[in-house]
KERO-226807 format. One record per residue (C-alpha): residue in one letter; x, y, z. Coordinates in steps of 0.02 Angstrom, whole numbers, plus 50000, padded with zeros to 5 digits. Each point is the difference from the previous one (the first is absolute). Layout:
// residues N
AXYZ ...
// end
This chain:
// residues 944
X520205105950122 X499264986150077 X498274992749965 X499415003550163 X498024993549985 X499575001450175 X500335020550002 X499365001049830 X498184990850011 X499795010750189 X500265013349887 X498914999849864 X498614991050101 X499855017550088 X500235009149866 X498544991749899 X498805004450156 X500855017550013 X499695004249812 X498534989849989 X500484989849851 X498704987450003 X498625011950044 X498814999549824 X498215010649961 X498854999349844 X501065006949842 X498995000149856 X501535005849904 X500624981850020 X499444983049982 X499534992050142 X500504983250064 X499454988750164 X501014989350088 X499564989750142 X500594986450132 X498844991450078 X499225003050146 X501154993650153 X499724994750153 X500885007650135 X500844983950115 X500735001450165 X501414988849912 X500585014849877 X500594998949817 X501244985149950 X500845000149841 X498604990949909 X498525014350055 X501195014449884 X499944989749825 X498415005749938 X500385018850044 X501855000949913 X499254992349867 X498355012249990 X501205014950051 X501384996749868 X498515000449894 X499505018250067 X501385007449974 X500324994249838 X498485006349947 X500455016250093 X501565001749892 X498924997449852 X499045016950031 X498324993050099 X499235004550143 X500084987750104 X498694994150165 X501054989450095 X499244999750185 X500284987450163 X498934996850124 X499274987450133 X498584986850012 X499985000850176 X498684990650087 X500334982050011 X499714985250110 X502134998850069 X499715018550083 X498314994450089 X500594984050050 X501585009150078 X498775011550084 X498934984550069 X501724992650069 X500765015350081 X498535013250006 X500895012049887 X498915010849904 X500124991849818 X500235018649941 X501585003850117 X500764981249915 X499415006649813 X500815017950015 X501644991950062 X500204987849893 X499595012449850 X501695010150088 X500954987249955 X499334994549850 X500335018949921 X501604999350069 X500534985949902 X499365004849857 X500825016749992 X501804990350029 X499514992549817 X499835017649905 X498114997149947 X499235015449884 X498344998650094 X498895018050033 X500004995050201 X499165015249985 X498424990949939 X500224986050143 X498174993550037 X499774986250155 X498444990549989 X499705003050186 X499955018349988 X498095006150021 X500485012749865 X500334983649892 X498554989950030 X498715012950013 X500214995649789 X499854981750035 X498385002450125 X499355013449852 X500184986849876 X499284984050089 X498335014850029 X500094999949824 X499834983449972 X498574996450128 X499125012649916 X500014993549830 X499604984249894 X500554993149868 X499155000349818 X500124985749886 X498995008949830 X501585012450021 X501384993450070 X500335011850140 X499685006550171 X498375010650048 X499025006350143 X499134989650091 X498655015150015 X499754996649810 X499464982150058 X498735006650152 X499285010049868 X499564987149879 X499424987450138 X498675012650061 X499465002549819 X500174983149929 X500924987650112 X501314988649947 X499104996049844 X501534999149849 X501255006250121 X501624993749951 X501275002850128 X501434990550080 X499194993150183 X500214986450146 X498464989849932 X498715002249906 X498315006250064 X498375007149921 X498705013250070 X498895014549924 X499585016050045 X498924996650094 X500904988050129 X501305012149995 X499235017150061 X498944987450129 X501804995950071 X500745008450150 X501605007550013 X500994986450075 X499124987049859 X500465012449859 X501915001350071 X500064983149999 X499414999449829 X501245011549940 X501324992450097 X499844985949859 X500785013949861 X501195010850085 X501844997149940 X500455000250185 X498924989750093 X499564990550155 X500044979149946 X500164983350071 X501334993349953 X501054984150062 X501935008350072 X501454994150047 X499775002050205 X501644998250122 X499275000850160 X501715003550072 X500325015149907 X498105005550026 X499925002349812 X499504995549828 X501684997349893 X500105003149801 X500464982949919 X501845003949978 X500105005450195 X499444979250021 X501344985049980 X499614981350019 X498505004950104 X500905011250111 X500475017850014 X501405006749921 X500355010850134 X500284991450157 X499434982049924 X498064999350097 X498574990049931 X498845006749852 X498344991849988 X498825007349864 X498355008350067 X498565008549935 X500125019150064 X498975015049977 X501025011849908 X500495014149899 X500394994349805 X500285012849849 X499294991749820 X501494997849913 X499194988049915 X498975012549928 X501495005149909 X500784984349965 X499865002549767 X500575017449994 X501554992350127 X500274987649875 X499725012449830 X501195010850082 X501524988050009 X499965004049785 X500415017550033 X501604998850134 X501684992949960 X500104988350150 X500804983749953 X499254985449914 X500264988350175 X499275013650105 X498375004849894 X499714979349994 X500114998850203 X498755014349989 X499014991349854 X499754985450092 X499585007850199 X498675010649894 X499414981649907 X498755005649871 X499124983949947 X498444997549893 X498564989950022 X498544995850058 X498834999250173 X498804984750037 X498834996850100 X499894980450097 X498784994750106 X500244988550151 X499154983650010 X498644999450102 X500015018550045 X499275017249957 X501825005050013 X501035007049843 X501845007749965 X500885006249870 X501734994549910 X501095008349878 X500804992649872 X501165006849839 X499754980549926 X498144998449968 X500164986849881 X500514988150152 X498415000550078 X499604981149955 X501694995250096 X499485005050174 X500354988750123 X499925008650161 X499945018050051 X500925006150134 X499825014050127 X501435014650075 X499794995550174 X499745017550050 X498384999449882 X498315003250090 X499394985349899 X501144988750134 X498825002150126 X498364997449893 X500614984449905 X500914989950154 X498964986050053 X499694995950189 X501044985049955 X501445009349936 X500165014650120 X501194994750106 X501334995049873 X499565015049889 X500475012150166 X501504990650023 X500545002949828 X499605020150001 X501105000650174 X501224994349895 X500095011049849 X499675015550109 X501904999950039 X500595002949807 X499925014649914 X499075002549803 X502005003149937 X500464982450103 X498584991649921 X500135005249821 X501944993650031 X499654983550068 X499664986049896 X499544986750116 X498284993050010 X498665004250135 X498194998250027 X498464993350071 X498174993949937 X498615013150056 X498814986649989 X498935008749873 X499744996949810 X499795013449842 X498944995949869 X501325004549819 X498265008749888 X500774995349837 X500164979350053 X498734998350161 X501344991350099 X500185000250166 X501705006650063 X500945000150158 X500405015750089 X501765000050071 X500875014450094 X501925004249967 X501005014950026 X500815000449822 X498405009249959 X499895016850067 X498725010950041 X500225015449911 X500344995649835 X498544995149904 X498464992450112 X501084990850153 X499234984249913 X500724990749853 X499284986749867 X501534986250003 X500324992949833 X501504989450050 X500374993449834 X500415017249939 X500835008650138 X501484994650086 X499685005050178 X498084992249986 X500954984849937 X501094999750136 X498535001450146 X498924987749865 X501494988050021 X500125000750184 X498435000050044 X499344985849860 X498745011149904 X499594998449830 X501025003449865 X499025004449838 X501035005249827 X499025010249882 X501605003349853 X499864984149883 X501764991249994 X500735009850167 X500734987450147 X499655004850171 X500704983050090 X501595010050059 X499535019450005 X498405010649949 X499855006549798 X500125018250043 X500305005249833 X498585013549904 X500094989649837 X499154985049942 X498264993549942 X498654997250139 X499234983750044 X499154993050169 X498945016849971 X498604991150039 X500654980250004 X499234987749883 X499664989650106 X498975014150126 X498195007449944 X500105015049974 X499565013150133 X499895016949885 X499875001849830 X501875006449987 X501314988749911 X501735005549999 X500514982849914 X501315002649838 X500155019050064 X501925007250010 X500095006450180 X500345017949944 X498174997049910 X499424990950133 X500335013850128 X498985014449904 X498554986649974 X499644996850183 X500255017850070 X498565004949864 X498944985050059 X500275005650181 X499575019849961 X498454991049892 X499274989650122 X500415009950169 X501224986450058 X501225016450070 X500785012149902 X501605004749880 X501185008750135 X501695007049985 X500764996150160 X501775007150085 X501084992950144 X500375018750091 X499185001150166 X499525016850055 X501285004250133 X499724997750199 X500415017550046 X499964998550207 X501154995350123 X499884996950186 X501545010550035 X500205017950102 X501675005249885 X498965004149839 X499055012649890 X498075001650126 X498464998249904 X499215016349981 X498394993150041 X498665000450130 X498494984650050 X498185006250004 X498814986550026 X501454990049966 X500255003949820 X501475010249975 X500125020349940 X501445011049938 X500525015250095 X500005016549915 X501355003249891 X500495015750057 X500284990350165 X501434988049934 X501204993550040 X499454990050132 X501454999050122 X500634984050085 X499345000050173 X501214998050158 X499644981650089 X500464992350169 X500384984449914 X500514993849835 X499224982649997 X498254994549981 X498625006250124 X499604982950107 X498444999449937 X500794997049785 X499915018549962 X501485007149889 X501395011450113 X498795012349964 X498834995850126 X501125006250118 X499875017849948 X498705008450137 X499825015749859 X499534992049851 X498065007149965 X499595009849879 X498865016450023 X498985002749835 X499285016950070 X502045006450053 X500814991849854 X501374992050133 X500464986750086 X499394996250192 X499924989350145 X499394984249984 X498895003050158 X499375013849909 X499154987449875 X497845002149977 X499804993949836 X499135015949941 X501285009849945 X501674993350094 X500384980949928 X501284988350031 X501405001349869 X500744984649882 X501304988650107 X500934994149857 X501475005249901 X500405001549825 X501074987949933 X501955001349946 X499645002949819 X499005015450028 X501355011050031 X500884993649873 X498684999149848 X500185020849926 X501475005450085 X500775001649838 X498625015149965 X500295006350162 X501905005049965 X499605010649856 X499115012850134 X500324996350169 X499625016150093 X498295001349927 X498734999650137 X498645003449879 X500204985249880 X501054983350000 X500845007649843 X499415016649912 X499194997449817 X501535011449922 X501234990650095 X499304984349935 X499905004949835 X502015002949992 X500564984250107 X498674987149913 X500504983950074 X501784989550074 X500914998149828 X501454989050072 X499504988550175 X501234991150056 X499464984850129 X500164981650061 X498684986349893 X499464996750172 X498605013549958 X499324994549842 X498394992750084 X499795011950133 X500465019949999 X500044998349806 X498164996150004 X499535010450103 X501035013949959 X499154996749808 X498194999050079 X500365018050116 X500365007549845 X498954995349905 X498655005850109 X500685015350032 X500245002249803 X498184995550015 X499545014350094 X501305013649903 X501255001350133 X501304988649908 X500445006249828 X500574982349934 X499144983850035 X501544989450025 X501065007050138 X501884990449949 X500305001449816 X501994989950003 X500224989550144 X501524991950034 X500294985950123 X501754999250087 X500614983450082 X500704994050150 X501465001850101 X500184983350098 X501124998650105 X501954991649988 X500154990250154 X501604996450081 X500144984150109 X501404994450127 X500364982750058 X500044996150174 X500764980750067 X498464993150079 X500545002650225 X501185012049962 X500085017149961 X501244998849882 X499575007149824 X500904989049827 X500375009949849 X498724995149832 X501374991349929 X500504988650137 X498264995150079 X499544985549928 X501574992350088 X498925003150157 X498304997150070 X499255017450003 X498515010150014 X499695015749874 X499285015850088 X499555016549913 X501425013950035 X499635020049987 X500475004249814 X500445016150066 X501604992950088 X500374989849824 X500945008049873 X500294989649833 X499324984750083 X501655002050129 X499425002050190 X500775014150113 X500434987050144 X499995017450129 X498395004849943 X499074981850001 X500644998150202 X499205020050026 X498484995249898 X499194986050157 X500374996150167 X500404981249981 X501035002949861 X501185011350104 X501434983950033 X499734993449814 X501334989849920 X500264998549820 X500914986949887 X500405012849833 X500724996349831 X501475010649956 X499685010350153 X498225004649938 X498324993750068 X499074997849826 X498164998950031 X498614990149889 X498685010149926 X498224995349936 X498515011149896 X498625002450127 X498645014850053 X500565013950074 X499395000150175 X500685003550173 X500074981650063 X501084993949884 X501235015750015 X500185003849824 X499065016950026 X501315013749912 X499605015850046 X500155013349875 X500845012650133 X501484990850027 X500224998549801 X499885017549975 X501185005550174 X501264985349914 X499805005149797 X498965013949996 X498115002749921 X500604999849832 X500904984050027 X498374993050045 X498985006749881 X501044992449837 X500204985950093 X498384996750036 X499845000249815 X501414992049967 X499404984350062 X498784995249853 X498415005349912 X498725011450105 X498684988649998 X500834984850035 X500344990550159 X501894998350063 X501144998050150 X500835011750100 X501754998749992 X501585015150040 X501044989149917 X499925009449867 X499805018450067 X501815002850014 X500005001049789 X498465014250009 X500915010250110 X501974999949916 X498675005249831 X499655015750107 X501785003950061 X500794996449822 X498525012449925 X500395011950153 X502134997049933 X499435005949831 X499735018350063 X501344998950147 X501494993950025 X500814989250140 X501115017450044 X498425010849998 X500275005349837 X498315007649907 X500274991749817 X498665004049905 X500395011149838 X499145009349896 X500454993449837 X499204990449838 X499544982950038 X500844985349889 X499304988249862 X499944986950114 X499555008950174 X498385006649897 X499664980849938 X500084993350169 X498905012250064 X498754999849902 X500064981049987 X499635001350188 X498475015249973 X499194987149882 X499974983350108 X499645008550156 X498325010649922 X499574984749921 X500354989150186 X499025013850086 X498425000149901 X500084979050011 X500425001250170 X501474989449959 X501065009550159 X501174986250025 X500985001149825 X499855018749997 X501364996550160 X501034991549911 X500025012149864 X500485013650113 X501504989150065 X500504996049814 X499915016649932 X500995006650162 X501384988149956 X500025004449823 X500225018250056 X501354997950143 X500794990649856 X499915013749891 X500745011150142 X498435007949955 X499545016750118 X499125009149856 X498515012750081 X498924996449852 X500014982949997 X500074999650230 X498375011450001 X499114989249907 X500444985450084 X499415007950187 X498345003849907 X499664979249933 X500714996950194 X498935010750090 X498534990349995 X501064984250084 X501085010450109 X499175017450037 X501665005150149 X501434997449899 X499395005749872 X499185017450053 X501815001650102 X500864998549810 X498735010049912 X500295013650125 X501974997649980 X499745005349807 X499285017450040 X498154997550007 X499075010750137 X498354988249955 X499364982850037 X500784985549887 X498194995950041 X499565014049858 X501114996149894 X499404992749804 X500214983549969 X501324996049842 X499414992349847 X501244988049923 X500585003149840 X500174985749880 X501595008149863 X501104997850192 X499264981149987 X500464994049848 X501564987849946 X501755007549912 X500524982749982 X499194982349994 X500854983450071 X499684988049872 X500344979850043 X501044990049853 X499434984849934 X500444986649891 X498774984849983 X499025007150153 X501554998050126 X500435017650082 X501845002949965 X500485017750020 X498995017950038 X500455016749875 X499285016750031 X499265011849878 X499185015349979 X498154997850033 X499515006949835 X501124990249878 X499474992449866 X499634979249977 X501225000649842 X501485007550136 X500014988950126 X499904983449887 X501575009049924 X500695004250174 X499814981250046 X500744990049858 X501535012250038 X500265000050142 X501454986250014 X499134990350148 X498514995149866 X501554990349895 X500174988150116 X498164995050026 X499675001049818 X501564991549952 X500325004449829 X498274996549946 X498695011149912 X498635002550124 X498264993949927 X498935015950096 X500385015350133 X498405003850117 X499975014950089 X498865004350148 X499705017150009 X500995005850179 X500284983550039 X500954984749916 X500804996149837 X500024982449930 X501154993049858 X499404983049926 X501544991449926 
// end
């Protein structure tokens, strides 16, 4: 019987959805264990053969663990708002939601072709109001609660109105915008829109200025990685960075118990560092410097306080308020010049770039522990969020201060003895102090750092600062809190209402908040987001529903919030979602919780580390807060899986021709390489029919071939649809079938490594799956498997192959568990092996690589049940071991000959063995050798 794949993966495909094999429920007879993708997005484009690397990988995974008796969560669904839907809709005036469900189509249809184990009966779609009434629920949730520093978690912020009324902010120790101070008293004299406002400065989501990346084109504020070279990555429009009005959630807050948490998950080393370092916990302390000839003062922060005596200059993030206060009339101009400028980068394209910027603001600072005067520049490697905005320079210490110090031709002070700063700053944390004060400067304070180590040093001045209210010791951390608005229409609406303008939530019981319907999906003409549009968009606090705008009084029907929630929103507890999708009374129930836990295998791209994997943490962590998450961290193993780039194939055309020279022959000719559709390539050899089909002008090509072959040239590039190299996975499936693919895929190197497409080598994967199909049939449809005891040696390879592909599995070392399978195939075709107790095995280890042929085989051997059910073998390590040893021979440490011997004989044996043996006689050559040295297993030596 033929190994007809096509008729066999149609057939079990059904059947899996017929018997619903991948449907799984709460067992607490059985361990439980979570796998997940993540989240994708849902493209008009479709999968290509890159998208499906992360789910084999995460469902060979599944179903090994399947095999090994747990219950397994393994669901699939859709982040489905996004920016490519809504910018179709603004192009054609297609409802982003008819785009989004067809797309989806496809994208489920694809997937199926590859024999995925996913619960599609658990499919969630971030669009759905039945999904994101859990995503309005929790952002109400975090508007309505702060968070506390004493204990390290989130409360509610009715806790806080409480104590203000009783004893105002006096010891309050909570994470806020800024730091204010009030009683009592000034708080129960405060109105309602004065105490919102107060409050606004705790709640975990909040209302904030904050500077944003703004395209004006799209209408919209982008995240950092929607922004390249100062332009959208979508489209390619200007971004220019502006201070906006809007939603924020205090991640911040959270940003130590994000950081203590990395201890707890086995992510990898690289991965917890990125996070490590976006997070930035540094350690120091805040000063306070006055401005010459002004009542003005500001604040630095800085983790080396023993480099006070080296400042030089100070400088300013231009989007600091202090700009405006500290520019002199006769600097204005050139100061506004320079923040036109720097509004075009983005913080990511800043911290990136080292080149040197900046302007003088005109004004001085007056350093408290020398009483110099120092200039005030402004530069945009200094950024606003982290620390102050405003920076002490100490150019001999730090290289990028050295760099502007340098460029500028301000003053470089060294305060190590012995250190040289004529070529580069001393940014080493070792050394003994000096400069700290000068001796040749009188003293300005009665602090001497002078003969210090720096390490002393630093403890020394951030006491004398706490001493003599200079500032304060400060642990200080690079996470921003995240901008949580967008000026979109295709997106998660705010569940909230304006009164007075400070904004309210709608009732619970009133979620979700649906989408409204608009006219238009661009911005109003007067700057409003798409929802402006909307005429119903009011909300009625006495009917609990939404009205007409026209409607609107301001005494019980208000105008509802015009923004959307961000992309990451949907995205951020999805993974809690899937345990209990159909409940409409909880995002997941407390018992259902309590079994599933958290994701213990996610599989994803490293593109995420700084972005969903935050948030993600923070969500969780949150909702842990308030008891709905059982475990703080929500990804316990998370595995990163490469790239597929693409494998180019290029054609050479004679420059005014349209003839087309062979790879081999071109550089006989003056010629001009153009991408060709890999899809009409096969082993780098061009189907000459199919390249005149593929494009009109190419329809009356000529080609000049070697050996009657066009051969084209091939390069490593990304995958994308301009450069033709797009495979999709389809076609490789219709050609090879899914299983093909799938080993493949895996075939082509470790999971979480980047490499090139190439079918060159596909051809290989799929004889492995007809020569394991020829071990149960034969070419004349002849069933061959017998029921009869396996051999010494069938057993040994078998279990040789149980043992490296468990051990692969668990490593997710896929790609040599592949080539096991095609060794141990040969070993038993060479065996004329077709043994059921050694086959049955082998379609359990294969199952997780090749679920269709392998639940066609397992059914061929008289099972009635799943091979998905089936137990997992254990190797056995008596079918493992040696009879015989090879030993190498030789004399004077020169390999001569090889002898075999049993694996347990005896040292005294083998020397015996070898002096007999009548090849020794002439290497030895009459002689009485001086000493025999035998390696155990492996060599024998004879020293004559």
């Amino acid at each position: 019987m033929e190994y007809n794949f096509r008729e066999i993966e149609k057939k079990w495909q059904k059947r899996w959805v017929e018997e619903k094999t991948y449907q799984v429920t709460e067992d607490d007879s059985k361990q439980k264990f979570y796998v997940l993708n993540m989240f994708p997005y849902p493209s008009g484009a479709g999968l290509h053969v890159g998208h499906p690397l992360g789910y084999i990988a995460s469902d060979i995974y599944a179903r090994y663990k399947r095999l090994q008796g747990f219950n397994v969560l393994n669901p699939m669904g859709y982040d489905a708002y996004g920016l490519p839907a809504e910018q179709y809709a603004i192009q054609t005036g297609q409802h982003p939601a008819i785009t989004t469900d067809a797309n989806i189509k496809r994208y489920k249809e694809q997937l199926d072709n590859i024999g995925f184990s996913f619960d599609w009966n658990r499919e969630i779609r971030t669009c759905a109001p039945e999904y994101y009434h859990w995503t309005q629920w929790a952002f109400q949730k975090m508007f309505n609660s702060y968070y506390c520093n004493d204990t390290q978690q989130a409360r509610p912020i009715e806790e806080l109105e409480k104590a203000f009324a009783l004893y105002g902010n006096e010891g309050l120790n909570a994470a806020c915008s800024e730091e204010i101070r009030f009683t009592a008293d000034e708080w129960n004299a405060k109105n309602e829109k004065e105490k919102q406002e107060i409050l606004m400065n705790y709640r975990i989501a909040y209302l904030g200025e904050t500077m944003v990346n703004w395209c004006a084109e799209l209408g919209t504020v982008l995240a950092n990685d929607e922004v390249v070279d100062g332009v959208s990555e979508r489209g390619g429009f200007p971004v220019v960075q502006k201070k906006m009005r809007q939603w924020c959630l205090r991640v911040s807050a959270y940003a130590q118990r994000l950081l203590d948490g990395l201890d707890t998950i086995d992510w990898t080393d690289s991965l917890k560092e990125t996070q490590k370092n976006w997070i930035g916990r540094s350690e120091g302390a805040e000063v306070q410097f006055k401005v010459k000839d002004s009542d003005i003062e500001f604040t630095i922060f800085t983790t080396r306080a023993d480099t006070m005596f080296g400042v030089t200059f100070m400088v300013l993030a231009p989007e600091s308020e202090l700009v405006a206060q500290l520019t002199t009339p006769e600097q204005k101009a050139e100061v506004n010049a320079y923040l036109d400028r720097t509004k075009k980068r983005t913080e990511r394209e800043r911290i990136a770039d080292r080149s040197v910027t900046g302007v003088f603001s005109g004004s001085y600072a007056i350093n408290p522990f020398t009483g110099e005067a120092v200039p005030v520049w402004i530069s945009d490697y200094v950024l606003a969020g982290y620390g102050t905005g405003a920076i002490m320079a100490v150019p001999a210490h730090d290289s990028r201060d050295y760099a502007f110090a340098k460029h500028f031709g301000l003053e470089i002070r060294p305060l190590v003895e012995g250190c040289d700063v004529s070529e580069e700053s001393f940014d080493a944390k070792e050394g003994i102090v000096c400069n700290s004060p000068r001796p040749d400067a009188t003293p300005y304070c009665d602090l001497s750092l002078n003969g210090l180590t720096i390490k002393e040093a630093i403890e020394t001045t951030k006491k004398y600062v706490k001493e003599h209210n200079l500032g304060r010791v400060k642990v200080n951390y690079r996470l921003r809190d995240a901008i949580f608005s967008r000026q979109r229409y295709w997106g998660e609406p705010f569940p909230v209402y304006y009164k007075d303008g400070m904004p309210y939530m709608i009732d619970e019981a009133s979620l979700p908040l649906e989408l409204p319907e608009v006219a238009k999906f661009l911005p109003t003409e007067t700057g409003e987001p798409p929802l402006g549009h909307a005429t119903r968009w009011a909300w009625d606090t006495a009917n609990k529903c939404v009205v007409e705008n026209e409607k609107i009084d301001n005494a019980t029907i208000f105008p509802l919030e015009l923004n959307t929630m961000p992309g990451f929103a949907g995205s951020s507890a999805y993974y809690l979602r899937y345990m209990d999708p159909r409940n409409h009374q909880a995002l997941v129930g407390p018992k259902t919780d309590q079994y599933w836990k958290n994701v213990d295998l996610y599989v994803g791209g490293t593109e995420h580390a700084t972005g969903h994997l935050i948030y993600s943490r923070f969500w969780n962590k949150f909702l842990h807060d308030l008891g709905v998450s059982t475990v703080e961290e929500p990804f316990q193993k998370l595995v990163n899986q490469g790239m597929i780039q693409g494998r180019s194939n290029f054609v050479y055309r004679i420059k005014d021709t349209n003839t087309f020279v062979s790879l081999n022959l071109k550089d006989q000719y003056d010629v001009t390489p153009l991408h060709v559709d890999v899809n009409i390539v096969s082993n780098d050899i061009l189907d000459l029919e199919a390249f005149k089909a593929w494009r009109p002008e190419y329809a009356t090509a000529e080609f000049i071939l070697e050996d009657g072959k066009y051969i084209c040239g091939w390069a490593v590039e990304k995958m994308s649809k301009s450069m033709f190299n797009v495979v999709n996975p389809d076609m490789i499936v219709e050609k090879y079938g899914a299983d093909t693919l799938r080993m493949y895929e895996m075939f082509l190197g470790p999971v979480e490594q980047s490499k090139p497409w190439d079918t060159n080598g596909i051809d290989g994967v799929h004889r492995f799956l007809k020569k394991f199909w020829s071990l149960f049939y034969s070419r004349t449809d002849e069933y061959l498997v017998k029921e009869e005891p396996a051999t010494k040696d069938e057993l040994k390879s078998l279990h040789k192959l149980i043992k490296k592909v468990t051990g692969d599995i668990e490593q997710f070392s896929y790609n040599t568990s592949v080539s096991a399978f095609m060794i141990c195939v040969n070993e038993l075709s060479t065996l004329k092996c077709n043994k059921k107790e050694v086959l049955e095995q082998f379609i359990i280890i294969l199952t997780p690589f090749a679920p269709h042929i392998c639940e066609e085989l397992w059914h061929t051997l008289g099972h009635d049940t799943s091979v998905c059910d089936a137990v997992w073998p254990a190797y056995n390590e008596e079918y493992l071991k040696e009879d015989t040893v090879n030993y190498t021979i030789s004399f004077n440490g020169k390999a001569r000959f090889n002898m075999e011997f049993a694996a347990d004989e005896s040292s005294e044996a083998i020397q015996a063995a070898v002096l007999a043996d009548e090849r020794s006689q002439k290497w030895i050559e009459g002689k009485t050798p001086k000493k025999i040295i035998v390696v155990p297993k492996k060599i024998v030596n004879v020293v004559v």
